[in-house]
C-alpha positions in Angstrom: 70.5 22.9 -28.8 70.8 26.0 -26.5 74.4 26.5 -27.4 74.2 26.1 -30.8 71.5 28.6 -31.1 73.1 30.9 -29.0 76.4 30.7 -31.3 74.2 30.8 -34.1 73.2 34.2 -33.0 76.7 35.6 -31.4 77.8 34.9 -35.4 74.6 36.9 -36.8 75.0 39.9 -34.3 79.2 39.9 -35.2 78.0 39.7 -38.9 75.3 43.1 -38.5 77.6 45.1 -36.2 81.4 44.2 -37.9 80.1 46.6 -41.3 79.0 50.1 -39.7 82.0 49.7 -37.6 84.2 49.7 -40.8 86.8 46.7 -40.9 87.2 44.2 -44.2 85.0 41.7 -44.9 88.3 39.4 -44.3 88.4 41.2 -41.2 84.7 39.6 -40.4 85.3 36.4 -41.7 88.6 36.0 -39.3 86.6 37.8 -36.6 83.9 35.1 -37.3 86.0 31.8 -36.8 87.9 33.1 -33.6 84.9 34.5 -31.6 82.8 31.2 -32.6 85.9 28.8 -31.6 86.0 31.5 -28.3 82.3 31.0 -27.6 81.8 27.2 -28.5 85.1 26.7 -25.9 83.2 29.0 -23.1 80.3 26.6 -23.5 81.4 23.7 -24.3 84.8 23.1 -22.2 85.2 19.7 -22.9 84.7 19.6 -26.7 88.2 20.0 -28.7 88.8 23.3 -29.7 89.1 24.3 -33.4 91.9 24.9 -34.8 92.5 28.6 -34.5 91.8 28.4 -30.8 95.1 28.7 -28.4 94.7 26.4 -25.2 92.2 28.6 -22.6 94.6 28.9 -19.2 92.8 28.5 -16.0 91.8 31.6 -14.7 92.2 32.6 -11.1 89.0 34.4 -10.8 89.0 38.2 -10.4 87.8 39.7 -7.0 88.6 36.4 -5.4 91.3 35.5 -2.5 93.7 32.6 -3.9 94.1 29.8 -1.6 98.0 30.1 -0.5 100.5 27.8 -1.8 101.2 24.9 0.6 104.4 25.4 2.7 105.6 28.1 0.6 106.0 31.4 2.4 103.3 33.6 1.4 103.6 37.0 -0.8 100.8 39.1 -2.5 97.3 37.3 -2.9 98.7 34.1 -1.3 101.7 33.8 -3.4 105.5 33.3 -2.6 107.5 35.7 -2.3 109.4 35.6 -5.3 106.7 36.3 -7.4 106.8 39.2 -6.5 110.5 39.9 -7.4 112.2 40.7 -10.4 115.5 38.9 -10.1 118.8 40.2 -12.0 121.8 38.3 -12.5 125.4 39.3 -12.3 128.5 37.4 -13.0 130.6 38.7 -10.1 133.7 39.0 -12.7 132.2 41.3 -14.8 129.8 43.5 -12.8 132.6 46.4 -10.9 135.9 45.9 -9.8 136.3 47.4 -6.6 140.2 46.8 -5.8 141.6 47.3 -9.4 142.8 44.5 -10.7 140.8 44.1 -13.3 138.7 41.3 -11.9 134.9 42.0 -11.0 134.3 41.0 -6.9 131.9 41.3 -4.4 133.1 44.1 -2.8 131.9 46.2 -6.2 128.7 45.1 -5.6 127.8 46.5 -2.5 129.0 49.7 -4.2 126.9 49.5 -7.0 123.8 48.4 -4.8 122.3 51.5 -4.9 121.5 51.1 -8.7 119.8 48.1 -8.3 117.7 49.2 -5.4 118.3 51.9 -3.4 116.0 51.2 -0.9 113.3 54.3 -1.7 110.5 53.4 -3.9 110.3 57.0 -4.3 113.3 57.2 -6.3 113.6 56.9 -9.8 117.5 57.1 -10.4 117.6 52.7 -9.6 116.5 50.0 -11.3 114.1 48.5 -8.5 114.9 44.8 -9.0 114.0 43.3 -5.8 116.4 39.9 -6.1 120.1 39.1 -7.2 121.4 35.7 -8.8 125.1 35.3 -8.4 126.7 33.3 -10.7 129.0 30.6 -9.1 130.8 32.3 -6.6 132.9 29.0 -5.1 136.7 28.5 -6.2 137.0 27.1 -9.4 140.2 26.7 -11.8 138.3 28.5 -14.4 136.9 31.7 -15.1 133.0 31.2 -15.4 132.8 28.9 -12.2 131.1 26.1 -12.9 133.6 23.8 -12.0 133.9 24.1 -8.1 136.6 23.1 -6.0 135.8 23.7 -3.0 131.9 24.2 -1.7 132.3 26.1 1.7 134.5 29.2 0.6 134.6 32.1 -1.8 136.5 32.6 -5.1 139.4 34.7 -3.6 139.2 36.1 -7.0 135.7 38.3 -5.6 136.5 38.3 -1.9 135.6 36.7 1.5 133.3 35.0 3.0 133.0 38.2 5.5 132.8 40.4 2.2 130.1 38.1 1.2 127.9 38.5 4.5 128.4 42.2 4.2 126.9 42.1 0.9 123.9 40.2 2.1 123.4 42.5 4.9 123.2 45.4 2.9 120.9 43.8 -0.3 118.6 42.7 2.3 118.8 46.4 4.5 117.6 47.2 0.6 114.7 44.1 0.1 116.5 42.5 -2.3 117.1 39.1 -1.8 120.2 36.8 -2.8 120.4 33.3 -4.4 123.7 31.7 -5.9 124.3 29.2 -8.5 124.7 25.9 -7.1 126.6 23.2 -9.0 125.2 20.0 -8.1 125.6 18.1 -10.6 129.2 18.1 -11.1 132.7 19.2 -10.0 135.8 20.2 -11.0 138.4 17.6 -11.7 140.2 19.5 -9.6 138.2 18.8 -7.1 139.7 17.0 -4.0 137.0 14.1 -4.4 137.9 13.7 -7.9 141.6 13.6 -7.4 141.3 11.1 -4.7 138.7 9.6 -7.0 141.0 8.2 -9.7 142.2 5.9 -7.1 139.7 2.7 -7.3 140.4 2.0 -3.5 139.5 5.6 -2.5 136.8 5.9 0.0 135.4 9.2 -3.1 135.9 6.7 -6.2 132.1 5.6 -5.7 131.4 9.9 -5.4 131.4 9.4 -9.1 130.4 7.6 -12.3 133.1 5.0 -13.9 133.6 1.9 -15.8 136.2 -0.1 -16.8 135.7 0.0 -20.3 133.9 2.5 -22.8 130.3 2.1 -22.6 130.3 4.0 -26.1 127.1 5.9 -25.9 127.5 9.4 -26.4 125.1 12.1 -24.2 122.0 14.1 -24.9 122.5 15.9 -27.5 125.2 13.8 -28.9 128.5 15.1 -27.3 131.0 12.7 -26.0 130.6 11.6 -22.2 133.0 8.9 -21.1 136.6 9.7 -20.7 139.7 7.8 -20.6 142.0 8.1 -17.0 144.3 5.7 -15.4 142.8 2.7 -17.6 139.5 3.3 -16.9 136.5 5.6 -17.8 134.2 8.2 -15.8 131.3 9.9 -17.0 131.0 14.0 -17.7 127.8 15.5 -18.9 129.5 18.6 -20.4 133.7 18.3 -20.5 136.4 16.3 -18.6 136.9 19.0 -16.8 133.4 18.2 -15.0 133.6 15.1 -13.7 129.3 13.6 -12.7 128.7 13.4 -8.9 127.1 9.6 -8.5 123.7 10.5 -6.7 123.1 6.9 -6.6 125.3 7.0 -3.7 123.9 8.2 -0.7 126.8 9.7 1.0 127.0 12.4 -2.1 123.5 13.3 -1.3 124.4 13.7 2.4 127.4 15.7 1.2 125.7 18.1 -1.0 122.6 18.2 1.8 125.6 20.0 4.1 126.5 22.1 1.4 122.9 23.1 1.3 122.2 23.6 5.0 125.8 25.7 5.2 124.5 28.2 2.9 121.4 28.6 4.4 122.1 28.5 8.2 125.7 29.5 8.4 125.5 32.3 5.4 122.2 33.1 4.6 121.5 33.0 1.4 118.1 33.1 0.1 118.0 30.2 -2.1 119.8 28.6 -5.0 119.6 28.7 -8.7 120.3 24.7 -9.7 122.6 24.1 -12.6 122.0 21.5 -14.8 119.0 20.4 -13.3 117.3 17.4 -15.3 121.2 15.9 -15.6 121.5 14.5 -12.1 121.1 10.6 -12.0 121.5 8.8 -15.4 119.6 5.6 -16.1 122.0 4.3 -18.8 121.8 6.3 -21.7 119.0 8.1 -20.4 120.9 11.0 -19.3 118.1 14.2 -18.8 115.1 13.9 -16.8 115.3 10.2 -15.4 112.5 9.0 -13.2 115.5 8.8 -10.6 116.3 12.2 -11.5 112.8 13.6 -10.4 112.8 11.6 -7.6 115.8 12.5 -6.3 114.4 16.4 -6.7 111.0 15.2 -4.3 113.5 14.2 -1.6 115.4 16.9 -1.8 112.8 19.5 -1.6 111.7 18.6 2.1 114.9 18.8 3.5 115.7 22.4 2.3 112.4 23.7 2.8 112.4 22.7 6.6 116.1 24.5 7.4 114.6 27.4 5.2 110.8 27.5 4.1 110.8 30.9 2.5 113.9 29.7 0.4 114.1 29.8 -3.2 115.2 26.6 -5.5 115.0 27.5 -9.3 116.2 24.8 -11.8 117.8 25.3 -15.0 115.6 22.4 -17.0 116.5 23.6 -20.6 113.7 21.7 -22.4 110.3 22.1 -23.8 107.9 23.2 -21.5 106.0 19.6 -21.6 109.2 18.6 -19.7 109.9 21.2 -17.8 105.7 21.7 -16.0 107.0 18.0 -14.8 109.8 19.7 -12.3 107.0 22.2 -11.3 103.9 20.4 -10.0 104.9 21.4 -6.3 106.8 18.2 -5.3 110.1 19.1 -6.5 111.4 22.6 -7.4 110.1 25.5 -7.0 110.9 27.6 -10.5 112.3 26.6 -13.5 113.2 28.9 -16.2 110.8 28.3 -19.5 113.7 28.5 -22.2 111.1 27.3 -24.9 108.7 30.8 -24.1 111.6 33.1 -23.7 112.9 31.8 -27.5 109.2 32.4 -28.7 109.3 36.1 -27.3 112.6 36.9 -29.2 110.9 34.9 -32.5 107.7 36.9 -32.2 109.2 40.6 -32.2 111.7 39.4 -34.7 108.7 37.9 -37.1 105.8 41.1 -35.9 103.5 38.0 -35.5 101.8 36.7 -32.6 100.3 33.4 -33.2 103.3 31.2 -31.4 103.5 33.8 -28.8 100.4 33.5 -27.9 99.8 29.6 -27.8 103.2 29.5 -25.9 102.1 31.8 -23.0 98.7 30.6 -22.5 100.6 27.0 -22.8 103.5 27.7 -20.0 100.3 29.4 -18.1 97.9 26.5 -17.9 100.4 23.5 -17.4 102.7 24.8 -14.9 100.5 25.8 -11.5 100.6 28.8 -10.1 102.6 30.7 -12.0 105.9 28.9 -10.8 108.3 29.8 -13.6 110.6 31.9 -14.3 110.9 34.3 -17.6 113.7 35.7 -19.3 114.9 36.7 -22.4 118.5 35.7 -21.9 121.2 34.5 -19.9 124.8 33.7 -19.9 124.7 31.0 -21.7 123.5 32.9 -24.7 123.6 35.8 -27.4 122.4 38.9 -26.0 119.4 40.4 -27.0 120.1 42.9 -29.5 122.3 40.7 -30.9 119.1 38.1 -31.7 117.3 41.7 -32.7 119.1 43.1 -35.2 120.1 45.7 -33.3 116.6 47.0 -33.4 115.8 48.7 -29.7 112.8 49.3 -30.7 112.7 45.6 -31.1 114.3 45.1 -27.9 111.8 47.3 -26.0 108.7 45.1 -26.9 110.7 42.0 -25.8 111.3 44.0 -22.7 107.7 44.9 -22.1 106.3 41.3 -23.0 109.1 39.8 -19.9 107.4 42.1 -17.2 104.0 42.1 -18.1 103.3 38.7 -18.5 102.7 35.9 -15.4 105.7 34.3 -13.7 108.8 35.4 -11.9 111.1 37.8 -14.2 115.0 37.8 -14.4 117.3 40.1 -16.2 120.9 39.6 -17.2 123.4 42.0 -16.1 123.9 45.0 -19.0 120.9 43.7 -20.8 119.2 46.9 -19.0 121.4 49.0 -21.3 121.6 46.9 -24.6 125.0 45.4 -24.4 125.9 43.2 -27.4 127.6 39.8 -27.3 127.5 36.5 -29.6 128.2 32.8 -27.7 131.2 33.5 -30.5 134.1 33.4 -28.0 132.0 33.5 -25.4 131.8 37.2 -25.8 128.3 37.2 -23.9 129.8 37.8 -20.4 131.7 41.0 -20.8 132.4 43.6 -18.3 130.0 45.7 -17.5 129.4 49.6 -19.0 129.3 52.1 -16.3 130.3 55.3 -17.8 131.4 56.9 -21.6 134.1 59.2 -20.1 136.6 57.2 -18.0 138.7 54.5 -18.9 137.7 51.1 -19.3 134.1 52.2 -19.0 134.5 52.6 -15.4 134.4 49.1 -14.3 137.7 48.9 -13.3 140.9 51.6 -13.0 143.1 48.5 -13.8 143.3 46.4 -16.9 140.1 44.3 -17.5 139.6 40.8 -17.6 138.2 40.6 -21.2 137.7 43.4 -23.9 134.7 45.6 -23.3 132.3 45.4 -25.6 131.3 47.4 -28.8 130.3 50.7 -28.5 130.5 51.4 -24.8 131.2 55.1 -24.9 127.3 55.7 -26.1 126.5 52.7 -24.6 126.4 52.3 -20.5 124.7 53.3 -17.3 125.4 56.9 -17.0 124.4 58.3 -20.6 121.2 55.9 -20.6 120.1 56.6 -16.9 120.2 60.8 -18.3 117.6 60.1 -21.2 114.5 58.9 -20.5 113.9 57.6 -23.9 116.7 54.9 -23.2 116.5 51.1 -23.1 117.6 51.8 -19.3 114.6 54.3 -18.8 112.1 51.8 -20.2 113.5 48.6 -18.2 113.4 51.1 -15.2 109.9 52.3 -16.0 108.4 49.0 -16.5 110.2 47.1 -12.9 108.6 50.1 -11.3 105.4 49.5 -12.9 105.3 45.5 -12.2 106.4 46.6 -8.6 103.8 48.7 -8.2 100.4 46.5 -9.7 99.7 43.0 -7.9 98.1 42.3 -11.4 101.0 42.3 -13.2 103.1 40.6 -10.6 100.4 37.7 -9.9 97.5 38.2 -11.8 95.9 35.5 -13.4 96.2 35.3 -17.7 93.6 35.5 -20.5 95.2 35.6 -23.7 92.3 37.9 -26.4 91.8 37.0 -29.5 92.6 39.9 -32.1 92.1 40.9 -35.7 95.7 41.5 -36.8 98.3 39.0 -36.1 100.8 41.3 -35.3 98.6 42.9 -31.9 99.0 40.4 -28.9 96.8 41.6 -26.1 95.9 39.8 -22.7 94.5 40.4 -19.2 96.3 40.0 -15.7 94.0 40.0 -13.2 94.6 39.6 -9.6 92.4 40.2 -6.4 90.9 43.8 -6.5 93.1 44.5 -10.0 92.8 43.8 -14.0 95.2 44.8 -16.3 95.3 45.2 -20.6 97.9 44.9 -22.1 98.6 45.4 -25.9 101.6 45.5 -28.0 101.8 45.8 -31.7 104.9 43.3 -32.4 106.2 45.2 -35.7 107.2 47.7 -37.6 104.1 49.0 -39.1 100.8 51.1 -37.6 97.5 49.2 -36.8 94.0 50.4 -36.4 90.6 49.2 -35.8 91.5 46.0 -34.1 89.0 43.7 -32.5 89.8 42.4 -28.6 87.3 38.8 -28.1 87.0 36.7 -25.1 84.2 34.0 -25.0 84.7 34.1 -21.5 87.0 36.2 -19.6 86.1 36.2 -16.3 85.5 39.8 -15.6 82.4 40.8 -14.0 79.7 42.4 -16.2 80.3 45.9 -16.8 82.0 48.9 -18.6 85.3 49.6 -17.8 87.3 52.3 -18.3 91.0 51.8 -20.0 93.4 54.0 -18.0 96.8 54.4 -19.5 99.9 53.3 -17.2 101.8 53.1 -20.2 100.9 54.5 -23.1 98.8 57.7 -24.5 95.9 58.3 -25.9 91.6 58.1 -25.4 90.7 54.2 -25.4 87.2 53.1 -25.5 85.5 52.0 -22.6 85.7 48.3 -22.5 82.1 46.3 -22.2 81.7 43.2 -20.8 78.5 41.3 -21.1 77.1 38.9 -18.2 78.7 35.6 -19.7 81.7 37.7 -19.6 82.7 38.0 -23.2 84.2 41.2 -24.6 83.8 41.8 -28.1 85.8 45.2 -28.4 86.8 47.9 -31.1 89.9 49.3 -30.4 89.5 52.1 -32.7 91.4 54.8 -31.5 94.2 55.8 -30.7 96.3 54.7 -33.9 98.6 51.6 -32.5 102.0 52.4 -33.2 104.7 50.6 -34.7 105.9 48.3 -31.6 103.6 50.3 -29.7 103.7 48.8 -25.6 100.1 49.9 -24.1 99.7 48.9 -20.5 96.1 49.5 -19.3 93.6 49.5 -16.0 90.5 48.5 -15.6 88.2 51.0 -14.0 84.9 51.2 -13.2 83.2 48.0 -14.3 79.8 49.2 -12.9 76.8 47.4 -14.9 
């Protein structure tokens, strides 16, 4: 009876203040249903919400130390350390030739370390990622690498093994860590194992996955999987070019273990990003996410962590995030990239509305603990993000800001820093890198490069965008410096606010001793008088001042009642079209 009286009033005191502050009565009526579905949640937590109410994450409570992670190595506020990095990931091909032939290698890297991270927070002429992921970096027969042939060595393509230790050496004389992709799942059929494979009485035939005749099922998302050789069949996941590793035998999971252990010990990598994660072990034509796939996953996570405990293993579970929070429940991997929330970033900038972006962070928030997934916005695999944007950098920007403000562990693709273009359309996503307008080849090699550069490079690269601090490069600089800079950002815990206009999505991060706002206007048109609501947001009673990171203008002190709801005019300044407002929390003094 208490809680009904006390919504009873919330709704008559929204309904007396909502006209001398000005907005439309549709204003107040929308106002109405989302601050009573926010109260009646706050008080009643087990009820079902209505249906304009987005799942409440769990909130790690402000002013509070966070109990550390178990066995994980600890970072800011008892996290890892890898949330506090922001990763960036290069295929070595395409990042800087160093030797001329026209053929990306390690060697350019070191040279071009000093853009990533030079070292000098004080600098503002680098990016300020703080981790590298190196696209396959093994011998392979084919350009991208995912088809290895040999586990222990380096592409002579991109160098050495020595090359390769250099390059560690001086990323880490720089705090930025390394991981590589690590094929697991498959090989080449080039691969020595294969090719001894074919051979029934080979000791490596059982290394993989045959039968004598056509089981006829096709895959997971309907592509053909068996393939004919020597009168019999073997199983690929992806081509016949990528023969399955059979983790049902144990002496391929010893195998791959010393692959593991080599990198770690011997090398010194920092971790691995998985390919094809939730492939592994089929069950019949269950081929994604098998219970023997998961399982396989648990055993494998003790044995890496105690060569390594501070190492990094990040999946590549491309699946809803229902499936994917399964890999991430501290058993079994220790990131995974959320594929679903990263297509809902892209959708909500292209659309100016914010009602799937905000059910789908507040979802990935609440069912995967701790914060242990990684964002993005694209990869390799996929059409760059102007190219999903129209070409709109404005666009772009707002998808930019919404990676590195919101929770989890950021990674950027190579050139998406400077809005490079590229379709999945000949596989014209993985193209050399831009360095400079006035030099041939745009500077990434004095040879002939591997594959055309892409559109528009002469107004497009590092050199002109790093000069004009209105750039795409400026603004993905700005905001890594920014997220480097606030715990709350990095691992602060999420409250998505309800708002009056469905194209403003505004949230808190909030970590120990800091809370952050954050509010972007997601199209292409100016809003005013917009109404923040919380039923509960777990700030302490208070008014707090709104200090501008980024982002001008006079914003009303923010009050916070004792229950901890904020019911808020944002009246001033006028929210621009795709407007990025990043804002502190000071004061808070009842």
């Amino acid at each position: 009876m208490k809680r009904i009286i006390f919504l009873g009033l919330m709704l008559v005191i929204i309904g007396a203040l909502l006209p001398a502050c000005g907005p439309s009565q549709a204003q107040i009526n929308q106002l109405s249903t989302q601050i009573a579905s926010e109260i009646y949640s706050s008080l009643t937590p087990n009820a079902a919400a209505l249906p304009t109410e987005t799942p409440t994450p769990q909130l790690i409570p402000e002013m509070t130390t966070v109990d550390p992670i178990p066995g994980l190595p600890e970072g800011t506020d008892g996290y890892p350390w890898w949330n506090d990095s922001v990763f960036y990931e290069i295929f070595v091909r395409s990042f800087y030739d160093s030797d001329g032939d026209g053929i990306g290698d390690i060697n350019g890297i070191i040279q071009k370390l000093d853009y990533l991270n030079d070292g000098d927070p004080n600098t503002d002429s680098d990016l300020g990622i703080t981790g590298i992921w190196l696209m396959p970096i093994f011998p392979s027969p084919s350009y991208h690498g995912y088809d290895v042939t040999d586990y222990y060595d380096i592409n002579p393509e991109y160098g050495t093994m020595d090359d390769f230790k250099i390059l560690l050496e001086e990323a880490h004389s720089r705090g930025i860590r390394v991981i590589i992709d690590l094929v697991v799942n498959h090989t080449s059929n080039k691969h020595p194992w294969f090719t001894q494979a074919k051979d029934p009485s080979s000791p490596y035939h059982d290394w993989y996955i045959w039968s004598e005749t056509n089981p006829g099922y096709t895959g997971s998302w309907g592509q053909q999987v068996w393939f004919p050789i020597y009168g019999q069949y073997y199983y690929s996941t992806f081509t016949s070019g990528m023969p399955d590793l059979n983790y049902n035998n144990l002496e391929v999971t010893a195998q791959m273990e010393d692959v593991v252990q080599f990198w770690l010990e011997d090398v010194g990598v920092d971790g691995f990003r998985m390919d094809a994660a939730k492939h592994l072990i089929e069950e019949g034509a269950i081929q994604a996410n098998s219970d023997s796939t998961h399982n396989w996953w648990k055993d494998f996570r003790p044995f890496y962590k105690q060569i390594s405990p501070d190492s990094l293993v990040v999946g590549e579970v491309w699946d809803d995030t229902s499936i994917t929070s399964a890999y991430l429940q501290g058993d079994e991997l220790d990131l995974s990239f959320e594929f679903l929330l990263a297509d809902t970033v892209i959708g909500a900038v292209n659309s100016g509305n914010n009602q799937a972006l905000e059910y789908q962070m507040g979802y990935s928030y609440s069912q995967i603990p701790n914060m242990q997934y990684a964002t993005f916005l694209t990869n390799h695999d996929q059409d760059r993000v102007l190219n999903q944007v129209n070409s709109d950098e404005k666009r772009m920007a707002v998808a930019s800001a919404l990676l590195l403000t919101s929770p989890g562990v950021p990674f950027i693709y190579y050139g998406e820093e400077i809005g490079m273009t590229g379709s999945q359309i000949h596989e014209r996503i993985r193209r050399p890198m831009q360095w400079t307008g006035d030099a041939a080849f745009a500077g990434f090699t004095p040879g002939s490069p591997w594959q055309a550069l892409g559109e528009g490079w002469m107004v497009t690269n590092v050199a002109d965008e790093m000069a004009d601090p209105d750039s795409i490069w400026s603004n993905y600089r700005d905001l890594i410096r920014i997220r480097n800079q606030h715990a709350a950002l990095r691992v602060g815990g999420l409250i998505m606010l309800t708002t009056t206009d469905e194209a403003i999505i505004s949230f808190l991060r909030m970590s120990e001793g800091e809370a952050v706002l954050v509010l972007v206007n997601l199209s292409d048109q100016p809003v005013d008088e917009v109404w923040l609501a919380k039923g509960n947001s777990g700030l302490s009673e208070g008014i707090y001042q709104l200090a501008p990171i980024i982002g001008s203008g006079y914003f009303n002190p923010l009050k916070v009642n004792e229950d901890g709801v904020i019911f808020h005019l944002l009246d001033t300044p006028l929210i621009e079209p795709y407007g990025v407002y990043i804002l502190q929390l000071q004061g808070g003094m009842p």
